[in-house]
C-alpha atoms as an extended CHARMM CRD file, in Angstrom:
* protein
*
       139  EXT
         1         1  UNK       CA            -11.5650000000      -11.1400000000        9.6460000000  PROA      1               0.0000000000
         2         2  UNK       CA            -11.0480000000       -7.9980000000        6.9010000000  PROA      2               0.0000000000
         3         3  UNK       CA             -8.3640000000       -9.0150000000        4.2540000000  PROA      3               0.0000000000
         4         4  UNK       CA             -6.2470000000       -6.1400000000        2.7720000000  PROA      4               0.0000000000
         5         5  UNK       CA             -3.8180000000       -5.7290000000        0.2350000000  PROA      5               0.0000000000
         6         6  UNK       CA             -1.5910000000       -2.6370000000        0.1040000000  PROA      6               0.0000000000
         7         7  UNK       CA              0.6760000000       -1.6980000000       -2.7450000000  PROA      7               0.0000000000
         8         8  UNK       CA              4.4550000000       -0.5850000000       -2.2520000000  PROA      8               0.0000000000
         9         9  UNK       CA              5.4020000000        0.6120000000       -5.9560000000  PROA      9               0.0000000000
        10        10  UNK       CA              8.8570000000        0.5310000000       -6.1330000000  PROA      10              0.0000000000
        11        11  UNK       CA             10.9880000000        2.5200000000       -8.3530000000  PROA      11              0.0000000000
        12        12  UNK       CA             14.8690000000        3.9490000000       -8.3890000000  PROA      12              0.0000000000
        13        13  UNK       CA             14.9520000000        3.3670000000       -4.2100000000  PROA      13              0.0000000000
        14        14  UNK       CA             11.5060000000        5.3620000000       -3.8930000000  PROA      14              0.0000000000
        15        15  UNK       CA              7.9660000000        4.4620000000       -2.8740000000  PROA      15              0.0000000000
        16        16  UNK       CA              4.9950000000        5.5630000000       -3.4690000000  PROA      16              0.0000000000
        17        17  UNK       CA              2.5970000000        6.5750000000       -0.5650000000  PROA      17              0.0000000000
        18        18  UNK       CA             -1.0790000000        7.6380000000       -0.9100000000  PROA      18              0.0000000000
        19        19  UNK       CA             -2.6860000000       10.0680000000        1.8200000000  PROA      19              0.0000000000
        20        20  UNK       CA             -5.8580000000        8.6780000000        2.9110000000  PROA      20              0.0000000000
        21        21  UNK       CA             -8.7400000000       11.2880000000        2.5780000000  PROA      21              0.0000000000
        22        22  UNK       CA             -8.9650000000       13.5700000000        5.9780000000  PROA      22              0.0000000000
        23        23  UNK       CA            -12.6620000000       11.8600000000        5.9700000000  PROA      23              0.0000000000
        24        24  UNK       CA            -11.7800000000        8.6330000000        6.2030000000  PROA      24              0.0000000000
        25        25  UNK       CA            -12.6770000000        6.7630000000        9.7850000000  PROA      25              0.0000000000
        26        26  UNK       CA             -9.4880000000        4.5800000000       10.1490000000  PROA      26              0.0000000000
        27        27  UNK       CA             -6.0290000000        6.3420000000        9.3930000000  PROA      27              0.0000000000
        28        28  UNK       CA             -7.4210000000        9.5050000000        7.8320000000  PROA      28              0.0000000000
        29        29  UNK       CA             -4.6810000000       12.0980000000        6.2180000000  PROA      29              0.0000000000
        30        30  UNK       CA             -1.8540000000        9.7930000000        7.3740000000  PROA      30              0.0000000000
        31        31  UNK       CA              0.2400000000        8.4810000000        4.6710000000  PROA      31              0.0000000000
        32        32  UNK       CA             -0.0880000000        4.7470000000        3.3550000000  PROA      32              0.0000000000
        33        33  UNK       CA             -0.1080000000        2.4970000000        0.5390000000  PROA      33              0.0000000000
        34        34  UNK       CA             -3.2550000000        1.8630000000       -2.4110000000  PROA      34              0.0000000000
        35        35  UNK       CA             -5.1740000000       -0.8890000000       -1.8170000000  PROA      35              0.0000000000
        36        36  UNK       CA             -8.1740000000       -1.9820000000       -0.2200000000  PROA      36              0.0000000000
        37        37  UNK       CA            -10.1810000000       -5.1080000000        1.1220000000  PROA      37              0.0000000000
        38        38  UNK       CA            -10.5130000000       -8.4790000000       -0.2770000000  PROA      38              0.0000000000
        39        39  UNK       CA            -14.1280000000       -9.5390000000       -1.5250000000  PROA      39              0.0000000000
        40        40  UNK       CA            -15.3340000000      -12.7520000000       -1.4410000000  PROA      40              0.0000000000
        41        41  UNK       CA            -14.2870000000      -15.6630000000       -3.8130000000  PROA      41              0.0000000000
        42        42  UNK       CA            -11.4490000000      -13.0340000000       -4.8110000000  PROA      42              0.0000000000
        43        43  UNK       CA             -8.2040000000      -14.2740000000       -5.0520000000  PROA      43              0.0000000000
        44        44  UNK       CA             -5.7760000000      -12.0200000000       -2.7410000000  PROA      44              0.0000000000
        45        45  UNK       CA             -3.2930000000      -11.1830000000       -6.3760000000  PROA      45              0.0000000000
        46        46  UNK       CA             -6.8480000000      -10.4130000000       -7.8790000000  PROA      46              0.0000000000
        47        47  UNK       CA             -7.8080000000       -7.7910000000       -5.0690000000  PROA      47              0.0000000000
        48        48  UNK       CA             -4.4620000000       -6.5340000000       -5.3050000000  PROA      48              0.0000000000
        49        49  UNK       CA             -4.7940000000       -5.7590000000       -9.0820000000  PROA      49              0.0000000000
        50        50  UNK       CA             -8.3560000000       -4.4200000000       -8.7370000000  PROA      50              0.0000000000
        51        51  UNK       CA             -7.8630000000       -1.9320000000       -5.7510000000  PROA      51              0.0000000000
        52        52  UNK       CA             -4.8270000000       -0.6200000000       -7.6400000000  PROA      52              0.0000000000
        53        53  UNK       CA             -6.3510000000       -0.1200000000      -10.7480000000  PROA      53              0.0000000000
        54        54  UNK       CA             -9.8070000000        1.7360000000       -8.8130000000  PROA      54              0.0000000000
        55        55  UNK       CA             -7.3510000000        3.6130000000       -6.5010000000  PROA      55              0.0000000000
        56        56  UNK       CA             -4.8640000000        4.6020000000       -8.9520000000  PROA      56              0.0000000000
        57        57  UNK       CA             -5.5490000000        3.8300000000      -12.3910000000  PROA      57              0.0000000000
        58        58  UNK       CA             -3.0480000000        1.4180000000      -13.4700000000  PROA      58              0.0000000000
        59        59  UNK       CA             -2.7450000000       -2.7490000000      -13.6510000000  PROA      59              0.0000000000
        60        60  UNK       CA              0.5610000000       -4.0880000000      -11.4350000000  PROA      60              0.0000000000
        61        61  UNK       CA              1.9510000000       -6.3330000000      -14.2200000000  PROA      61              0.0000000000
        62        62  UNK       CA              5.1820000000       -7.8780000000      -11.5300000000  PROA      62              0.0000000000
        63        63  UNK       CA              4.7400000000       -7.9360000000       -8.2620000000  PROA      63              0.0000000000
        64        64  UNK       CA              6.0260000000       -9.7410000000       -5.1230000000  PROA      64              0.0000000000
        65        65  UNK       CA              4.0240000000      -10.7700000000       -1.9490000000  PROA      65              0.0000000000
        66        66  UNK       CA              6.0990000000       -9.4160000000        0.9040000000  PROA      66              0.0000000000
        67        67  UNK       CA              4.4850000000       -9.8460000000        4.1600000000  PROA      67              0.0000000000
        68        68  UNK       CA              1.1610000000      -10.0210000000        6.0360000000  PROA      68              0.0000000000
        69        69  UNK       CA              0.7610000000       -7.8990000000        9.3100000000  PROA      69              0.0000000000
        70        70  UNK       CA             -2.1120000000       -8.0060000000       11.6370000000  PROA      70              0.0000000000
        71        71  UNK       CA             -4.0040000000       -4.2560000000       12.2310000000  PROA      71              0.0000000000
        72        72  UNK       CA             -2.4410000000       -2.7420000000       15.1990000000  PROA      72              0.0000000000
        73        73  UNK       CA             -5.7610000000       -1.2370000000       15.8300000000  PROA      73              0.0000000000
        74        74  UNK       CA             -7.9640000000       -4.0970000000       15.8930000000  PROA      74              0.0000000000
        75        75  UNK       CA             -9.9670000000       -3.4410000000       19.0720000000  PROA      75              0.0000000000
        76        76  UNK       CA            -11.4310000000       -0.1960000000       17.1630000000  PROA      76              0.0000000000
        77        77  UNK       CA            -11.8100000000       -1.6930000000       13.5770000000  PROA      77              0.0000000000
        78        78  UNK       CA            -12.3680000000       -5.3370000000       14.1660000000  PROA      78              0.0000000000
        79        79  UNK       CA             -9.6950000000       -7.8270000000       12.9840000000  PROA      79              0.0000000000
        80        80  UNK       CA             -7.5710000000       -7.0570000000       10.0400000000  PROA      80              0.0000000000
        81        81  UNK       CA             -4.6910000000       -8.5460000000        8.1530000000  PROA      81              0.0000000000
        82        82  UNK       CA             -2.6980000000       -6.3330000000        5.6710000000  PROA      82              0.0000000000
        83        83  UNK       CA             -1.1610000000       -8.1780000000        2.4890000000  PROA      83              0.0000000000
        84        84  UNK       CA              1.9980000000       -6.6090000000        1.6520000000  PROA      84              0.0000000000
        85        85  UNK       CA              2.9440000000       -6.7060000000       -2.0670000000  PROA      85              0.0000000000
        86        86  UNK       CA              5.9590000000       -5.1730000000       -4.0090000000  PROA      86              0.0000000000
        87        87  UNK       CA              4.9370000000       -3.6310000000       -7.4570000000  PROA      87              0.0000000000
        88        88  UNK       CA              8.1870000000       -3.4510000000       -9.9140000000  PROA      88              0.0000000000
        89        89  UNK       CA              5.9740000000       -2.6790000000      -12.7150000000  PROA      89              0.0000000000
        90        90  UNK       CA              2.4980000000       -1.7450000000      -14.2860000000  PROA      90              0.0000000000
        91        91  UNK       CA              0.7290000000       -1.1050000000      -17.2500000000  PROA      91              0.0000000000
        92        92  UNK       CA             -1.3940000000        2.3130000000      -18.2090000000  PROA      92              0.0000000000
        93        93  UNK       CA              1.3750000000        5.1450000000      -17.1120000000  PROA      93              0.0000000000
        94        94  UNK       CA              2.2290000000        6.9660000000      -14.3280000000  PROA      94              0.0000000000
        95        95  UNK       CA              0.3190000000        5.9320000000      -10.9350000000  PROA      95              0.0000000000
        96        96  UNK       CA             -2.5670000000        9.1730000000      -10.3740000000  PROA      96              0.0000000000
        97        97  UNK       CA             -5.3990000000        9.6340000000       -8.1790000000  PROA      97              0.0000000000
        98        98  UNK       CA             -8.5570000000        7.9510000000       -9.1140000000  PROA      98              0.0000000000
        99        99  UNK       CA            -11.8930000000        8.6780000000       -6.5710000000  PROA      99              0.0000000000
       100       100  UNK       CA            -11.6360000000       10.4170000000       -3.5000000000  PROA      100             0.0000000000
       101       101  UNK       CA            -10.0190000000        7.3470000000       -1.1600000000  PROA      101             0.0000000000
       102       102  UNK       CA             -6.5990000000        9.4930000000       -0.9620000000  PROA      102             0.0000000000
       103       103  UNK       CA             -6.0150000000       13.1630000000       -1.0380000000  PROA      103             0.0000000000
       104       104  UNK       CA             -2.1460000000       13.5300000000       -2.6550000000  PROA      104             0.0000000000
       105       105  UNK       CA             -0.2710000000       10.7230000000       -3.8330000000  PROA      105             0.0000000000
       106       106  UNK       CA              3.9290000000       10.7860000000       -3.6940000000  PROA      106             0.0000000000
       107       107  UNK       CA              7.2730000000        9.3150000000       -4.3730000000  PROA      107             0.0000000000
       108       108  UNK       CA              9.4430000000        9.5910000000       -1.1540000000  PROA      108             0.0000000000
       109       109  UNK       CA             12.6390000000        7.5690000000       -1.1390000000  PROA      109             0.0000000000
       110       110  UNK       CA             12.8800000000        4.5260000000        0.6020000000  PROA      110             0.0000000000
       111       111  UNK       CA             14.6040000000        6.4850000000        3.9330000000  PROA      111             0.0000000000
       112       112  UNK       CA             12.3490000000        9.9960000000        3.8530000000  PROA      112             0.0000000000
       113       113  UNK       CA              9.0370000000        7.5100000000        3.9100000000  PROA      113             0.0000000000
       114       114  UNK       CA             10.2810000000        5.8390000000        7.0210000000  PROA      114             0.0000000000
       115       115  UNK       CA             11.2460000000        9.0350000000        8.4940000000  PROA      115             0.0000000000
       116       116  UNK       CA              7.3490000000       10.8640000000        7.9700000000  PROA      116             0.0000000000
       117       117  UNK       CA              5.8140000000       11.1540000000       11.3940000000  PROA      117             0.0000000000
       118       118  UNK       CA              2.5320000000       10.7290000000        9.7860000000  PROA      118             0.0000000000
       119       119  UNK       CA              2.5170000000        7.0220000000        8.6060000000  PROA      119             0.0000000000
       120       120  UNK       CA             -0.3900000000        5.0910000000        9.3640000000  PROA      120             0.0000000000
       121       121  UNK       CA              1.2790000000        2.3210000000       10.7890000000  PROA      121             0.0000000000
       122       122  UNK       CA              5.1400000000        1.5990000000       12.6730000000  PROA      122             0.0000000000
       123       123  UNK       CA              4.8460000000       -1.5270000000       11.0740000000  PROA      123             0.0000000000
       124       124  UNK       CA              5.1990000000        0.0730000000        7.8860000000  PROA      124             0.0000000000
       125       125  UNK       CA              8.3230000000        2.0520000000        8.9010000000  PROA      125             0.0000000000
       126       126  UNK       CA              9.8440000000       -1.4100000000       10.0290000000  PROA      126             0.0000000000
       127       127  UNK       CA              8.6970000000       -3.3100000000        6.5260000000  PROA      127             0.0000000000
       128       128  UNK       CA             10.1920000000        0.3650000000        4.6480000000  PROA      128             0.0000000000
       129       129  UNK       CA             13.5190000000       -0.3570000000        6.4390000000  PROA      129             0.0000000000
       130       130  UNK       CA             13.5750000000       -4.0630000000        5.7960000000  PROA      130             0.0000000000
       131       131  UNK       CA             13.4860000000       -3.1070000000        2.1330000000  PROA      131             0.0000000000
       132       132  UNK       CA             16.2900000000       -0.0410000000        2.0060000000  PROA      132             0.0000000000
       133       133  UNK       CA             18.4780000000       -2.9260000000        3.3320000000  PROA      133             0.0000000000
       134       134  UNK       CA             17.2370000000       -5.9190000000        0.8380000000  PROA      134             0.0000000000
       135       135  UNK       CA             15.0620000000       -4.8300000000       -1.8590000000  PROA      135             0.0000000000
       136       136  UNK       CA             12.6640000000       -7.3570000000       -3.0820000000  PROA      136             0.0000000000
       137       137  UNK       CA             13.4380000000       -9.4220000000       -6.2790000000  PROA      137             0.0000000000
       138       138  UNK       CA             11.0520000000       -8.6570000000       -9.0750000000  PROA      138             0.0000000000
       139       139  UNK       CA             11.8960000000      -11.8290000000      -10.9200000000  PROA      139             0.0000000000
């Protein structure tokens, strides 16, 4: 089983979404979150801060587990849980691509992400909705 953590940086009532890289086998140029897989003896918070700081440059300082959801598409990509985590803030500036894992990076409020008929996953419109009606605490 593939462990991943995915990143919902939170700010004012917007997200921000990455588009995967058109090359990319699973979910390529559909909108979806920075992160990545787990690696052994690797704590999931620890993944969480390392993919985000080698996908976008900048160390989640507060943020909130939110849910796990098993991969839709497991029959073509093998079993897969996604880690869910709210980031309220981070250190080293403004969120920016880093590598070639995502094409464009954007803020879309909380209601125009839901709404994008390219999202990777429904269950990531459902968790987007959860959160227009009860935004995680950050404490």
């Amino acid at each position: 089983m593939r462990h991943i953590v995915n990143a919902l940086f939170l700010r004012n009532g917007e997200v921000l979404l990455a588009r995967r890289g058109s090359h990319r086998t699973i979910h390529g140029g559909l909108w979806s979150f920075p992160g990545g897989h787990q690696e052994p003896g690797e704590t999931l918070p620890d993944a969480l801060v390392r993919e985000v700081r080698e996908e976008v440059g900048v160390s989640p300082t507060r943020f909130v587990f939110l849910v796990s959801l098993a991969d839709p598409n497991a029959s073509e990509a093998g079993l897969a849980t996604y880690h869910m985590y709210s980031i309220s803030d981070w250190d080293g500036g403004e969120p920016a691509l880093v590598g070639n894992e995502h094409s464009e990076l954007r803020w879309f409020t909380l209601e125009a992400a839901t709404a994008l008929p390219d999202l990777a996953s429904d269950e990531y419109r459902a968790l987007l909705r959860g959160l227009i009606s009860t935004p995680p605490d950050p404490s």
